[in-house]
ZAMARGU-4260 file (C-alpha; in steps of 0.2 Angstrom, whole numbers, plus 5000, padded with zeros to 4 digits):
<rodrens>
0) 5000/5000/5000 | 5015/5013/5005 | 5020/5009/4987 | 5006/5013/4978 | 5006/5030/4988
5) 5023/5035/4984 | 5022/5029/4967 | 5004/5038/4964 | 5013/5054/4973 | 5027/5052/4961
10) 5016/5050/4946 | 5005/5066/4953 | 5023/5077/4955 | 5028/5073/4939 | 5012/5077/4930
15) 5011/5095/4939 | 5029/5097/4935 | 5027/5094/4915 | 5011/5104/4914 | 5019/5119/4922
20) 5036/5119/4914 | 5041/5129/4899 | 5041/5119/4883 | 5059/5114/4878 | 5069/5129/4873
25) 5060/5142/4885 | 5046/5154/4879 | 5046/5159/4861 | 5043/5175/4862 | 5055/5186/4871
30) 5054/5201/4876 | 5067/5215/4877 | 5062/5226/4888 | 5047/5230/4900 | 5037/5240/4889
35) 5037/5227/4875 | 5032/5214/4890 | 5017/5225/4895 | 5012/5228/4875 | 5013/5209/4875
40) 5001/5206/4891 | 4989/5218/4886 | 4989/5213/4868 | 4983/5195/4872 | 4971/5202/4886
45) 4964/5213/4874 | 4963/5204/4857 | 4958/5187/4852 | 4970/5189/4835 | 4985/5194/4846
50) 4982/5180/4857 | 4979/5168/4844 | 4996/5173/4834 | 5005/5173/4853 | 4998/5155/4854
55) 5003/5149/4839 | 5021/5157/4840 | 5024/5147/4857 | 5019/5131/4848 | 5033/5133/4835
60) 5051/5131/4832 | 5053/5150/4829 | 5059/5160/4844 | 5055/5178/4841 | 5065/5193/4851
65) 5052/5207/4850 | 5062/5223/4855 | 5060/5243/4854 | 5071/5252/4842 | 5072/5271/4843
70) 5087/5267/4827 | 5071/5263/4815 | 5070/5273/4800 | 5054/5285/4802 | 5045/5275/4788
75) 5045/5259/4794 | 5030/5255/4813 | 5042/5239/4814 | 5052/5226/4806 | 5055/5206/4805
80) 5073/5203/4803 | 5083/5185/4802 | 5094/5183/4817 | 5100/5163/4814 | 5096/5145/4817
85) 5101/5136/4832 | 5098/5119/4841 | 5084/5115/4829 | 5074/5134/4831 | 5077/5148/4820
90) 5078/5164/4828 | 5071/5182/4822 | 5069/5200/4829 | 5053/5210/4828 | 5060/5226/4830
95) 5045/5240/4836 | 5048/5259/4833 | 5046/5268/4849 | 5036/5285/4841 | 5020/5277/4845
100) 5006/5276/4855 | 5002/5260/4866 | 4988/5253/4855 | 4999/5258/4840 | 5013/5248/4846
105) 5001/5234/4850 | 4993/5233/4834 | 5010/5233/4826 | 5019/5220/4836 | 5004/5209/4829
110) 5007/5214/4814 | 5026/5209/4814 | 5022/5193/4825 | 5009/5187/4810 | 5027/5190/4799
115) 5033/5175/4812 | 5019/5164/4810 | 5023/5167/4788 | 5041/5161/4795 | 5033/5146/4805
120) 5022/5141/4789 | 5037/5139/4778 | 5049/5126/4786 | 5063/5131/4772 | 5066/5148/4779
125) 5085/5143/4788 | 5092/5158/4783 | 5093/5178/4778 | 5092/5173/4759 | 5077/5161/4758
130) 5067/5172/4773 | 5068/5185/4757 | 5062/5171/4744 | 5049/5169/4759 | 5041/5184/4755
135) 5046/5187/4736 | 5035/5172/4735 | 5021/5178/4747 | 5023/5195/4747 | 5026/5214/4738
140) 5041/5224/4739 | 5037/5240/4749 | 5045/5254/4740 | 5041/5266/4754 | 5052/5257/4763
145) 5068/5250/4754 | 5071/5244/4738 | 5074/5226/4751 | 5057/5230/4760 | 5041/5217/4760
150) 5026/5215/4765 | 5011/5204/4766 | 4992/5207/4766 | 4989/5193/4780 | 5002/5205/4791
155) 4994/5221/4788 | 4975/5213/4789 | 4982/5206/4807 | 4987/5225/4813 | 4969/5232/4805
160) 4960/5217/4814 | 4969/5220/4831 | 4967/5237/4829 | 4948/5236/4828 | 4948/5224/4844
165) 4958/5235/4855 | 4944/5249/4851 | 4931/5237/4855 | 4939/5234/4873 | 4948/5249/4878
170) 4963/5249/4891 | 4952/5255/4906 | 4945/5238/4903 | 4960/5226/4909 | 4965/5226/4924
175) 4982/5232/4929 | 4985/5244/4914 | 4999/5258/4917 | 4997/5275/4915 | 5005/5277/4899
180) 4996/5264/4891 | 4983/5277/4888 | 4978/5279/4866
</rodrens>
């Protein structure tokens, strides 16, 4: 009987343990800085699309750095760049102008996180030169941008969509919202 306990209370450790560990490699999306980590939170509280693309990031093999970068040209709201491929994951940076507001910035970290999940769909993007057959294949070229820019319509319908919910359910809404956060 003292085994069965110990082996049930093993079993039942075990079980708890595996259901609340990170999936092999850590989380997927990382983020960079505070403000990113509460765009992020508020993103998914708020909007069924931005949970939906989170969701389907963290069941990947693409691990995606999601950082502020004052540096960005004043044309671009953000950018998908190739970083590398490591221990079976390939790794990109979502990188976020800071010249906007909160919802601003949330809608278009959705937009550069539905860039991830174009990465996810093709599993022979291993590097910077067939990310850009990626989305020569899928995408336009952006001349606003850079003669190298791209961009897709499932991208910029993912901003437009999260956009429209963030409106729906405004920051007063979720609980623990800062200050700043304020569109």
């Amino acid at each position: 009987m003292k085994t069965l306990f110990s082996l049930a209370l093993s079993l039942t450790i075990v079980a708890t343990a595996t259901l609340s560990a990170e999936p092999d490699g850590g989380p997927r999306i990382r983020p960079q800085d505070t403000r990113i980590k509460q765009v992020l939170q508020e993103g998914a509280a708020r909007s069924a699309t931005f949970k939906a693309l989170v969701d389907r990031i963290e069941a990947s093999d693409v691990i995606v750095y999601v950082s502020i970068n004052p540096l960005l040209k004043s044309s671009l709201s953000g950018a998908l760049t190739w970083m590398t491929e490591a221990g079976g994951y390939r790794y990109v940076r979502a990188s976020i102008s800071s010249e906007m507001l909160f919802d601003q910035m949330i809608a278009t970290v959705a937009h550069e996180l539905q860039h991830a999940v174009e990465v996810i769909g093709d599993p022979n993007v291993r590097d910077e030169r067939s990310l850009v057959a990626l989305y020569k294949r899928i995408g336009h070229q952006n001349q606003l941008v850079a003669p190298s820019g791209w961009e897709t319509v499932a991208a910029q319908e993912a901003g437009w969509q999260v956009r429209r919910e963030l409106v729906a359910v405004p920051a007063a809404a979720v609980a623990g919202t800062s200050e700043w956060t304020r569109s």
